[in-house]
N, CA, C and O of each residue as an XYZ file, in Angstrom:
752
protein
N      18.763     17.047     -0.270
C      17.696     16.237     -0.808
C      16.347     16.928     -0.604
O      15.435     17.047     -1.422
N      16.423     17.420      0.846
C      14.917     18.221      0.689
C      14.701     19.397      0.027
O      13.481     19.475     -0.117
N      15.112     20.136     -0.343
C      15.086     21.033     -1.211
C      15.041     20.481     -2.647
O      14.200     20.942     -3.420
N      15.755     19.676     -2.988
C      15.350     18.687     -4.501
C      13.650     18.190     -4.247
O      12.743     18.616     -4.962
N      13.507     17.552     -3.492
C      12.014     17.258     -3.323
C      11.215     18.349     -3.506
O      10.352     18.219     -4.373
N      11.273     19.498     -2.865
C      10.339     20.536     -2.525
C      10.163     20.898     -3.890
O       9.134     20.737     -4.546
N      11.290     21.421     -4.293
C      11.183     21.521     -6.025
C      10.731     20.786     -7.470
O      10.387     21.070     -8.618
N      10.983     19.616     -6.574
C      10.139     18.519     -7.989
C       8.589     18.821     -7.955
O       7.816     19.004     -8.895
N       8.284     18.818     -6.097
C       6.682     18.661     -5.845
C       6.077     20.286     -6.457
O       4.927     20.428     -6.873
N       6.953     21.247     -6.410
C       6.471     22.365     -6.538
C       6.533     22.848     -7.810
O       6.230     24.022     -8.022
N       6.902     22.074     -8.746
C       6.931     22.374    -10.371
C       6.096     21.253    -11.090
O       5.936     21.239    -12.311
N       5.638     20.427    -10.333
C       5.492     19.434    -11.060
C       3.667     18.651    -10.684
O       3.078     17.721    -11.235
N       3.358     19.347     -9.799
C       2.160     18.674     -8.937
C       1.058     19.433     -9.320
O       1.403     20.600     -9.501
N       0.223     19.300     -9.460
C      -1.242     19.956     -9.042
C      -1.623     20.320     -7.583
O      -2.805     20.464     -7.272
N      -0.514     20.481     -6.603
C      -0.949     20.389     -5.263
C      -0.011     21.798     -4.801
O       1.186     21.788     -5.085
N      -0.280     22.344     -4.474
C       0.104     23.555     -3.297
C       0.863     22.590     -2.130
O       0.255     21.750     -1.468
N       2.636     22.939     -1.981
C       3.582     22.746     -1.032
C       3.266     23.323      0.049
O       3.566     24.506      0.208
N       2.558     22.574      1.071
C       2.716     23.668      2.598
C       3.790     24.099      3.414
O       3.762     24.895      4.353
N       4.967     23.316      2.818
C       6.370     23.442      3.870
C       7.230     22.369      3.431
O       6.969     21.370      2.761
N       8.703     22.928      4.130
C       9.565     21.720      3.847
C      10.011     22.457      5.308
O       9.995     23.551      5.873
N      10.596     20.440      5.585
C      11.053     20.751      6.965
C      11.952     19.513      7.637
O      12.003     18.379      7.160
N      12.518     19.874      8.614
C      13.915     19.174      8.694
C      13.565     17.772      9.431
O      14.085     16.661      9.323
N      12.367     18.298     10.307
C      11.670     16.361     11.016
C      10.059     17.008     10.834
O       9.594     18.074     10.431
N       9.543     15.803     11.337
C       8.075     15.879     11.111
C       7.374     16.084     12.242
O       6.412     15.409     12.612
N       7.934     17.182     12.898
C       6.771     17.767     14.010
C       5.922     18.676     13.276
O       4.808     18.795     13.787
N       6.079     19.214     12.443
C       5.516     20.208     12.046
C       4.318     19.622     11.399
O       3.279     20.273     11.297
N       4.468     18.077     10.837
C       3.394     17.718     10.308
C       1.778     17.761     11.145
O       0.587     17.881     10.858
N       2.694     17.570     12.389
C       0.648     17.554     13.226
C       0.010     18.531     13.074
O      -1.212     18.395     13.141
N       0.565     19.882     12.814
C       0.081     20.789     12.990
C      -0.561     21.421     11.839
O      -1.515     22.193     11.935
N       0.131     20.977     10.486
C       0.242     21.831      9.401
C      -1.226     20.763      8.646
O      -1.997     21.223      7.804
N      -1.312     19.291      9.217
C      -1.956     18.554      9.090
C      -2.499     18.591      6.884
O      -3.527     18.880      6.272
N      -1.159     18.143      6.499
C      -1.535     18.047      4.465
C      -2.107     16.689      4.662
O      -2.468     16.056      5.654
N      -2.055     16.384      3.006
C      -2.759     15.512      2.425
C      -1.909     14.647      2.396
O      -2.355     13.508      2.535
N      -0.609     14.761      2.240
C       0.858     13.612      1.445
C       1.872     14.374      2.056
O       2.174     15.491      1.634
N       2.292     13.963      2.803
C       3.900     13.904      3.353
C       4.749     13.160      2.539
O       4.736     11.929      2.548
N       5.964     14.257      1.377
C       6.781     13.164      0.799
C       8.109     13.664      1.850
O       8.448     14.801      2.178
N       8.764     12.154      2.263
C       9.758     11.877      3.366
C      11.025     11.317      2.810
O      11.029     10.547      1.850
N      11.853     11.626      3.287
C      13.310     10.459      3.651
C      13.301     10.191      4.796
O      14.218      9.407      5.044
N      12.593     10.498      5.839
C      12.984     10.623      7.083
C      12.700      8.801      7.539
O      11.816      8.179      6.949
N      13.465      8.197      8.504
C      13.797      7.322      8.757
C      12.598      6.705      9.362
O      12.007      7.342     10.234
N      12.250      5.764      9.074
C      10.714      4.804      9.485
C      10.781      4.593     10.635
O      10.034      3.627     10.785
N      11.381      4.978     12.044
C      11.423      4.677     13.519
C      11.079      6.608     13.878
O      11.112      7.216     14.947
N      10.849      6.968     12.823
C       9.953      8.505     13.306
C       8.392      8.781     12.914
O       7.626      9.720     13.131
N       8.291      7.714     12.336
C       7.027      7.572     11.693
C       5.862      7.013     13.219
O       4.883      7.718     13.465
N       6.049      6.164     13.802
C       4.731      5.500     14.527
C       3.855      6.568     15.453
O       2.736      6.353     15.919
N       4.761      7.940     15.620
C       3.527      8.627     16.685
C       2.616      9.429     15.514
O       1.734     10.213     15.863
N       2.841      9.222     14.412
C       2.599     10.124     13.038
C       1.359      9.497     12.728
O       0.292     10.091     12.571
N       1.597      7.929     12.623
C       0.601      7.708     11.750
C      -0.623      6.601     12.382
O      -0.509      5.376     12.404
N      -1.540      7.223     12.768
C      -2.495      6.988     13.924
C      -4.210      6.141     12.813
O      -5.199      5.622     13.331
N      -3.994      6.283     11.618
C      -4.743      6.079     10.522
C      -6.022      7.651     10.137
O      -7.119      7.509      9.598
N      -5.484      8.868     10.562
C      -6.326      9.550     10.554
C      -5.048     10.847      9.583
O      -5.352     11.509      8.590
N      -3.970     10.844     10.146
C      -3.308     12.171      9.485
C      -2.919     11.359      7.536
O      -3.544     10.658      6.741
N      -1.777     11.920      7.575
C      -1.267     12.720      5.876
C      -1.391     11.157      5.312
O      -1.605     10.350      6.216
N      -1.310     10.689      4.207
C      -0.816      9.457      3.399
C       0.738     10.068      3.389
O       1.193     11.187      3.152
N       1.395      8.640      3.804
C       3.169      9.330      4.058
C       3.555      8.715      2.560
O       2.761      7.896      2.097
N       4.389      8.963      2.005
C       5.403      8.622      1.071
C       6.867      8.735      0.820
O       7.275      9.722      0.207
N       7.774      7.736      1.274
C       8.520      7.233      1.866
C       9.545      7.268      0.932
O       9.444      6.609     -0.102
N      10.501      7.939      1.159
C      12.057      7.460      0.046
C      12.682      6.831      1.268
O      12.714      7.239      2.429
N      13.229      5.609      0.655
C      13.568      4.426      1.738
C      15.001      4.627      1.213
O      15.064      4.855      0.005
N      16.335      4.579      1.989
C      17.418      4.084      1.654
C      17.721      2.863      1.700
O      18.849      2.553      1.318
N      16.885      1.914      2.138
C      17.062      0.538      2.316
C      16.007     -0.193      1.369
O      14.946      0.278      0.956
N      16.346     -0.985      1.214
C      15.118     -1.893      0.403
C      15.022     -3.735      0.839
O      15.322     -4.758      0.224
N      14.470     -3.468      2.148
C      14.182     -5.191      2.355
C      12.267     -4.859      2.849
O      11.553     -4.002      3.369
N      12.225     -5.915      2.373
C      10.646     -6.499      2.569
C      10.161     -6.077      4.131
O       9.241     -5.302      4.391
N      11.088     -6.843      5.183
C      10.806     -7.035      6.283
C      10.303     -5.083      6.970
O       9.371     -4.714      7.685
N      11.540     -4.238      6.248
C      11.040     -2.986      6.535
C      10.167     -2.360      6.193
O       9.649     -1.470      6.866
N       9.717     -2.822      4.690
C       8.993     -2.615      3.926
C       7.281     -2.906      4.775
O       6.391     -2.092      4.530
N       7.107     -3.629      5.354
C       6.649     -4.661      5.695
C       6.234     -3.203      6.840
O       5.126     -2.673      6.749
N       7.151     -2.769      7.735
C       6.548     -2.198      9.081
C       5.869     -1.146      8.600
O       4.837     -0.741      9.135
N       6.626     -0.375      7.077
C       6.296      1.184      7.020
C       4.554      1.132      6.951
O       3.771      1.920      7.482
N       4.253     -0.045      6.131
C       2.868     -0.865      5.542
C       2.064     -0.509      6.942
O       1.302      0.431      7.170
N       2.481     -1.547      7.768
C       1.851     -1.575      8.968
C       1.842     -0.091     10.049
O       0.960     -0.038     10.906
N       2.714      0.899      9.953
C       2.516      2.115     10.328
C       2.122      2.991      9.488
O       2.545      4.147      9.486
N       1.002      2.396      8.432
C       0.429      3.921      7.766
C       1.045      4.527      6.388
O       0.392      5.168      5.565
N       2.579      4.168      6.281
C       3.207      4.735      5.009
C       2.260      4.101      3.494
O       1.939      2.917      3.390
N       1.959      5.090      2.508
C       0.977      4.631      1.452
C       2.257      4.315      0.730
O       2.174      3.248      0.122
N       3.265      4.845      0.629
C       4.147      4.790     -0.725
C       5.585      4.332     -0.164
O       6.123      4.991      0.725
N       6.225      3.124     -0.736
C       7.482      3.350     -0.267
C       8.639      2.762     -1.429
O       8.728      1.620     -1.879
N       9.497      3.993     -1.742
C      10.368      3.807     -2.880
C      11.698      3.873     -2.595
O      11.966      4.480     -1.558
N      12.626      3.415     -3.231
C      14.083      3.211     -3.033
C      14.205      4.595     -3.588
O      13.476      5.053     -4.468
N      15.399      5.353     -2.875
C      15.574      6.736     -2.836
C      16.215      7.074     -4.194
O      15.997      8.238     -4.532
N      16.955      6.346     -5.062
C      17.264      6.461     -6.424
C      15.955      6.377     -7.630
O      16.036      6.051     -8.814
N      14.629      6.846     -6.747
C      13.409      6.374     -7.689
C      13.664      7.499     -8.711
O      14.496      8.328     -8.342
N      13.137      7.679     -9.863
C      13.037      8.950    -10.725
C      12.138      9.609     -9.992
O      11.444      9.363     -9.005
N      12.392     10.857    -10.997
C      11.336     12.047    -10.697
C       9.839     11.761    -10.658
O       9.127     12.173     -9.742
N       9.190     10.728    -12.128
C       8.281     10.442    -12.706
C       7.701      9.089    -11.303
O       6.545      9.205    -10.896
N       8.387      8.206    -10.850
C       7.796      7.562     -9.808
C       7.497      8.083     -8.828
O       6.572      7.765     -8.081
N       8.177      8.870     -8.720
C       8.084     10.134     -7.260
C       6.797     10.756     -7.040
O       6.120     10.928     -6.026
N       6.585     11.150     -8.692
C       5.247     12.093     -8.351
C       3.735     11.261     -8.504
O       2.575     11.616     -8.296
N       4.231     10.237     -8.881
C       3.367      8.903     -9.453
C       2.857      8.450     -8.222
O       1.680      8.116     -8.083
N       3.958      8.418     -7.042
C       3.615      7.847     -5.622
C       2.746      9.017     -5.115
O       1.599      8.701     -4.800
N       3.011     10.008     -5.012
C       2.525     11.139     -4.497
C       0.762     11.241     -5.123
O      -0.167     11.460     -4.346
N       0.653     11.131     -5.935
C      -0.322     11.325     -6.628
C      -1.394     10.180     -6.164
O      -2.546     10.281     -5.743
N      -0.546      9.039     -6.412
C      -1.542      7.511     -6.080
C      -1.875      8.037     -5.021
O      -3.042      8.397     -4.866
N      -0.893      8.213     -4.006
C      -0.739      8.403     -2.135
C      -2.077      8.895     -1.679
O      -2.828      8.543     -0.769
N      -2.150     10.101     -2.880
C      -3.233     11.447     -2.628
C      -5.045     10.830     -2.987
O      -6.139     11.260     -2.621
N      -4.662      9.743     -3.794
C      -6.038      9.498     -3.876
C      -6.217      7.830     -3.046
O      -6.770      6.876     -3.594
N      -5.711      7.800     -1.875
C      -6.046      6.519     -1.426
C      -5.019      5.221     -1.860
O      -4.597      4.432     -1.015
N      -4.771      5.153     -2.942
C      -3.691      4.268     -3.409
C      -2.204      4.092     -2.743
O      -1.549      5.102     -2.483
N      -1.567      2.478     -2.409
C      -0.321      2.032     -1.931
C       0.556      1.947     -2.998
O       0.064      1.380     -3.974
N       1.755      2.348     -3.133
C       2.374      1.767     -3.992
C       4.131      1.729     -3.411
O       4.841      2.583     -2.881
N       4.336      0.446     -3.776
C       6.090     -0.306     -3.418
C       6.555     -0.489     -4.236
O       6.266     -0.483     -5.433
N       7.602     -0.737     -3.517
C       8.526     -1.076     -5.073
C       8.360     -2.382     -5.745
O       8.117     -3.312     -4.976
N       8.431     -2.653     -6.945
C       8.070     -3.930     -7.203
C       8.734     -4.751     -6.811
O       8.060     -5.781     -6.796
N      10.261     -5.033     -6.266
C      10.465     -6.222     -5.822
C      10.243     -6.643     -4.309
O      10.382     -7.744     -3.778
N       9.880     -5.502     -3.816
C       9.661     -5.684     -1.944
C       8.053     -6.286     -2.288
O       7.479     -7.188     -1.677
N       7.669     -5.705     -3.144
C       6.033     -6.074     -3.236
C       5.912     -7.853     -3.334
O       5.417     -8.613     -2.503
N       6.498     -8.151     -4.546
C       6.451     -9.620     -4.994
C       7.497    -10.666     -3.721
O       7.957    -11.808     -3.720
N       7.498     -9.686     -2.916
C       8.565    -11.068     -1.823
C       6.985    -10.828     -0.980
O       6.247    -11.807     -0.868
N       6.577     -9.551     -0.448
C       5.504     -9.653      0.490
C       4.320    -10.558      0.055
O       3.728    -11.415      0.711
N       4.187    -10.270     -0.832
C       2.994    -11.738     -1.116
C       3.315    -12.506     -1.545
O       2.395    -13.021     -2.179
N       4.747    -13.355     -1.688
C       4.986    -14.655     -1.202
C       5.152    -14.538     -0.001
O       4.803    -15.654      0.384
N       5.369    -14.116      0.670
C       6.183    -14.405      2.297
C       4.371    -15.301      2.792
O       3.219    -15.303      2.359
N       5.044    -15.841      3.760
C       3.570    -16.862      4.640
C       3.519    -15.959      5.841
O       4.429    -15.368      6.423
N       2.216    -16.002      6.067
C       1.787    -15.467      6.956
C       0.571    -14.329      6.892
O       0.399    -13.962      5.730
N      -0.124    -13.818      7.639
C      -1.244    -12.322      7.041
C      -0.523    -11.580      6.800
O       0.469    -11.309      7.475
N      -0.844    -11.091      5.807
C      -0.508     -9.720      5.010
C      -1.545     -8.163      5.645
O      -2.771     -8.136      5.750
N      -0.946     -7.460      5.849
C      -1.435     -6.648      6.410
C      -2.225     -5.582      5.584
O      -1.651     -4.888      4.745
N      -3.448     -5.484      5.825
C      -3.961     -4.126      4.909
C      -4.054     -2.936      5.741
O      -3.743     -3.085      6.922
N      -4.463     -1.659      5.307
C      -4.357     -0.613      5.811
C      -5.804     -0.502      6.324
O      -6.737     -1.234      5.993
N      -5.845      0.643      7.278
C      -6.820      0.960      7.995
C      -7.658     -0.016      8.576
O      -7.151     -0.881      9.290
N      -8.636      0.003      8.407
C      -9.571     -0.981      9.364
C     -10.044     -2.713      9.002
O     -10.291     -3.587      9.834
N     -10.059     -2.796      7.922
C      -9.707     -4.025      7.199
C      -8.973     -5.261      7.921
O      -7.752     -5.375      8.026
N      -9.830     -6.064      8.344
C      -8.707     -7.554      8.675
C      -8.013     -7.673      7.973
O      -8.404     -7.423      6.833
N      -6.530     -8.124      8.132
C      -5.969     -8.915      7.213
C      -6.010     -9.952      6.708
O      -6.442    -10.838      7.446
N      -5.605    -10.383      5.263
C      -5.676    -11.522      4.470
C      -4.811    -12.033      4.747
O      -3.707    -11.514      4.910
N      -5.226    -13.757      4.934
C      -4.123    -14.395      4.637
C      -3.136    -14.561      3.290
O      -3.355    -14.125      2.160
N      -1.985    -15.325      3.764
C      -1.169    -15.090      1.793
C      -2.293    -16.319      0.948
O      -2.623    -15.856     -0.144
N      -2.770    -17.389      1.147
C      -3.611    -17.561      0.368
C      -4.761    -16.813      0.210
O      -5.248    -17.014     -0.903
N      -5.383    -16.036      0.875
C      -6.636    -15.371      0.547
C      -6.335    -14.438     -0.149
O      -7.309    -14.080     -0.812
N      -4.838    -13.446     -0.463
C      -4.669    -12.955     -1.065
C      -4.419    -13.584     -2.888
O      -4.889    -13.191     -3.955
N      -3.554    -14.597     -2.564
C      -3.659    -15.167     -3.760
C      -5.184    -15.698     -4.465
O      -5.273    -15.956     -5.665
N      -6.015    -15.777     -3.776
C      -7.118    -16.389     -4.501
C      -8.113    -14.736     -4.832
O      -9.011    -14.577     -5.658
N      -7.610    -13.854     -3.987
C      -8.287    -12.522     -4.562
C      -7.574    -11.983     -5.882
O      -8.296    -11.547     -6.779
N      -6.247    -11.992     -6.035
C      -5.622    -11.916     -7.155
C      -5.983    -12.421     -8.043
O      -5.994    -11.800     -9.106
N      -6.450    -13.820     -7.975
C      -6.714    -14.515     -9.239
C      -8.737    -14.408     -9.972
O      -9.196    -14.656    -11.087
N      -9.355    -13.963     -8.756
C     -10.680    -12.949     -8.468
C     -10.132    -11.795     -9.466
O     -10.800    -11.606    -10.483
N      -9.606    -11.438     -9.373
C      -9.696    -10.195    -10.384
C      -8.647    -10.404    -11.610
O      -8.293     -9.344    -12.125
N      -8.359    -11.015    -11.896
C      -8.100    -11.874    -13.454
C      -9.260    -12.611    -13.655
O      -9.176    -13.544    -14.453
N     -10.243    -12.416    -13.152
C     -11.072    -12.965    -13.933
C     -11.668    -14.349    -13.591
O     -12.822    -14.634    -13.913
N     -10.811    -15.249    -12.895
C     -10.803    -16.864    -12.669
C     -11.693    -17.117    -12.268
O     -12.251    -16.273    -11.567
N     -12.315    -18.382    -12.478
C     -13.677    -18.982    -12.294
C     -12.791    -19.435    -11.020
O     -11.578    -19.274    -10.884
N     -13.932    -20.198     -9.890
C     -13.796    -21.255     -8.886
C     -13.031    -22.333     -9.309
O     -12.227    -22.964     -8.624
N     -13.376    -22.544    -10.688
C     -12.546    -24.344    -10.932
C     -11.458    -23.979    -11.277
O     -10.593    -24.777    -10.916
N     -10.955    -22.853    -11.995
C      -9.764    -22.474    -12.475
C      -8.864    -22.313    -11.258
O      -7.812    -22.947    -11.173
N      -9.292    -21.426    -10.267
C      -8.316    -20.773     -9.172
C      -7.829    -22.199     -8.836
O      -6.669    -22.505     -9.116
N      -9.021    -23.472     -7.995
C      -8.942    -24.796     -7.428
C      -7.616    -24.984     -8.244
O      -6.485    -24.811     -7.789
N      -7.950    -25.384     -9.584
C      -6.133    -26.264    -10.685
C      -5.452    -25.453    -10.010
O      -5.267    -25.606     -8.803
N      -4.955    -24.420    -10.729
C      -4.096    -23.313    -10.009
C      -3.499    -23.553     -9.078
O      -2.338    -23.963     -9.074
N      -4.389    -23.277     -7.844
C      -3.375    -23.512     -6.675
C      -3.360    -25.012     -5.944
O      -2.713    -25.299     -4.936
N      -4.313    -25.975     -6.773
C      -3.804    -27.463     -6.287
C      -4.910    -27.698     -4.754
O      -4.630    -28.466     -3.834
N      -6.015    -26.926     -4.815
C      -6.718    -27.104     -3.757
C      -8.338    -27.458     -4.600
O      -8.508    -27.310     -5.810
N      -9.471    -27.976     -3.557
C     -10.791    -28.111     -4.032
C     -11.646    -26.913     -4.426
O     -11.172    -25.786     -4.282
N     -12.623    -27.045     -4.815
C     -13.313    -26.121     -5.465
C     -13.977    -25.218     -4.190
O     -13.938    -23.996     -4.050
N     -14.721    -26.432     -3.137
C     -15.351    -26.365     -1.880
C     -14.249    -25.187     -1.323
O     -14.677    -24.086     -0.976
N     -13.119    -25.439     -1.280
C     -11.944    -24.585     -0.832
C     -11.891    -23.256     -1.067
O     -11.784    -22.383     -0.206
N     -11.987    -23.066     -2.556
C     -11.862    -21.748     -3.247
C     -13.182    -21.177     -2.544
O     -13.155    -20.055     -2.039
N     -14.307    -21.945     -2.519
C     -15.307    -21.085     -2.521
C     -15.599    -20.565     -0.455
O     -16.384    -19.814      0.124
N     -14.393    -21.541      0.019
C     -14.920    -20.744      1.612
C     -13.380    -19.498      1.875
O     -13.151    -18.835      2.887
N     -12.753    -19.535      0.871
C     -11.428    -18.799      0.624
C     -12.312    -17.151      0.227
O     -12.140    -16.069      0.789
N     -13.125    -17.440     -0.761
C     -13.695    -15.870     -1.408
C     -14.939    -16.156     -0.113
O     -15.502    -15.075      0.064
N     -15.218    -16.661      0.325
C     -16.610    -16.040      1.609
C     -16.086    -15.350      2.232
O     -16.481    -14.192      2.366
N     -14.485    -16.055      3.125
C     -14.017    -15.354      4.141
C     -13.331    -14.111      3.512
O     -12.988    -13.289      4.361
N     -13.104    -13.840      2.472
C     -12.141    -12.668      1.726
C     -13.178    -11.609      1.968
O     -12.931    -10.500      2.441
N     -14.747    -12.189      1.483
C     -15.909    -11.093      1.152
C     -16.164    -10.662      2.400
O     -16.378     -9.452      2.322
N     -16.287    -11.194      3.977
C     -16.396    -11.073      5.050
C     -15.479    -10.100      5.477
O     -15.889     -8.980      5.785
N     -14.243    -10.400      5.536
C     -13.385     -9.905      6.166
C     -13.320     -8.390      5.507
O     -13.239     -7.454      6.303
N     -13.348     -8.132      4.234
C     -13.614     -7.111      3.555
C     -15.101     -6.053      3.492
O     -15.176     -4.934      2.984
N     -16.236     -6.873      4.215
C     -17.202     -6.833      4.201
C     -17.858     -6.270      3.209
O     -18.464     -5.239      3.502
N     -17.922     -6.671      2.034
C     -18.206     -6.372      1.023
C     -19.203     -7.684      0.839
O     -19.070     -8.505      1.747
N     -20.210     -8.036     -0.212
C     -21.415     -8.709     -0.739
C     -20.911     -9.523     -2.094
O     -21.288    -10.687     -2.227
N     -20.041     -8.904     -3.123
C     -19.772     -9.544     -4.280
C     -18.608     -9.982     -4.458
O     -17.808     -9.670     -3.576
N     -18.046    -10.893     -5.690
C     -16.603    -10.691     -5.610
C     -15.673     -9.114     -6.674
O     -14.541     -8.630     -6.650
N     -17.144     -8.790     -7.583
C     -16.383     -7.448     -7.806
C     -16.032     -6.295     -6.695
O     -15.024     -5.604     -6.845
N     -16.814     -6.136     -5.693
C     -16.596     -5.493     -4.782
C     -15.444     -5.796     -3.901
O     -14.822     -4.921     -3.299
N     -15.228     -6.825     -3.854
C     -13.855     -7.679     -2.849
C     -12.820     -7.250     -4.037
O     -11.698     -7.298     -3.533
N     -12.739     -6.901     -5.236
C     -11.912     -6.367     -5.917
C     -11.673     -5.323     -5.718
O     -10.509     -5.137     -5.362
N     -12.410     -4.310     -5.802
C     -12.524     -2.670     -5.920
C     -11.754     -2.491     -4.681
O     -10.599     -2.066     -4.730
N     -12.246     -2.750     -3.731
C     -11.468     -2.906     -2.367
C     -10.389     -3.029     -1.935
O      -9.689     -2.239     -1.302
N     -10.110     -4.662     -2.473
C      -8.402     -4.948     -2.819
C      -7.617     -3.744     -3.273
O      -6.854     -3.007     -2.648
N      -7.970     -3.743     -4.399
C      -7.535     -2.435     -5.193
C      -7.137     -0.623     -4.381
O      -6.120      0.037     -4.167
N      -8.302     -0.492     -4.210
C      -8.749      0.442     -2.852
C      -7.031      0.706     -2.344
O      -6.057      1.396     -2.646
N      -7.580     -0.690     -1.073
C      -6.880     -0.443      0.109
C      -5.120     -1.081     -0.628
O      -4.526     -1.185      0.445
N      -4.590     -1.300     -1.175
C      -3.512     -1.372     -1.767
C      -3.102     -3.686     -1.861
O      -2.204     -4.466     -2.175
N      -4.268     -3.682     -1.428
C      -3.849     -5.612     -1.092
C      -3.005     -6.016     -2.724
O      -2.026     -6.745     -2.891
N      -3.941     -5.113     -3.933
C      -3.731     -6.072     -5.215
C      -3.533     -5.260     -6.252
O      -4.097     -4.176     -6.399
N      -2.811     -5.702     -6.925
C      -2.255     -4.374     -8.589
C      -3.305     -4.907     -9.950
O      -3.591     -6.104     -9.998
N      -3.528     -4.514    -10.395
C      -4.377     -4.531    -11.793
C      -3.167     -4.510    -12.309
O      -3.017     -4.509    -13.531
């Protein structure tokens, strides 16, 4: 498999391969931009400190809950190992400019699941409603619209986007978008 990788990234990227290698010690040293991995997510936590590579993850497993830790240790990208070529380099690429990307069905269980949702780097986390009411922030939704929607007051919506803009520390709600976006909370 690693040699299939090395070769997709090395025919196919705009990026110069620094190495392929059998575990990821070599990564501290060689210190890239995108680590693309199979390597098993219980080798990842001394790796990813929020300062080294954006990791990108071929997962042989696909549940949320794991999905869920790689998130919380730093991994930008995490795909079921049967991904194509074309998602592969798609992750790699997002990875490289700041961008998260999952698979879509681990994604759509994590923001239903209850509880904070975790963002990357320094960012508080959102709650699953604050995420839902930022989602609906960038469709566009007025205050009264989001309120129908999710069956809450208007007063509601509007201390839902204060604390979103806070916690994000951002001033507007386009900016609490860009952000979202940014740090991987929300998909356009």
């Amino acid at each position: 498999m690693r040699a299939g990788l090395e070769a997709l990234a090395a025919s196919s990227l705009d990026a110069e391969v620094v190495g392929s290698f059998a575990d990821l010690s070599a990564v501290e040293s060689l210190r890239p931009d995108v680590v693309l991995s199979a390597v098993p997510l219980d080798e990842f936590s001394p790796l990813t400190d929020g300062r080294g590579p954006a990791f990108v993850l071929l997962a042989d497993t696909s549940q949320p809950v794991w999905t869920r830790e790689a998130v919380r240790l730093g991994v930008r990208a995490v795909l079921p190992q049967h991904a194509t070529a074309a998602e592969i380099l798609a992750a790699v690429e997002a990875a490289a400019n700041g961008l998260a990307v999952l698979d879509p069905r681990d994604l759509e269980v994590l923001l239903s699941s209850p509880g904070p949702v975790l963002a990357s780097g320094e960012t508080p986390a959102l709650t699953a409603r604050e995420l839902e009411v930022l989602r609906m922030v960038a469709e566009g939704a007025a205050n009264k619209t989001i309120a129908w929607k999710l069956n809450i007051s208007e007063h509601t919506v509007k201390f839902h986007v204060e604390a979103i803009l806070s916690k994000l520390n951002v001033s507007s709600r386009t900016e609490a978008v860009a952000v979202g976006v940014r740090k991987g909370m929300i998909l356009l």
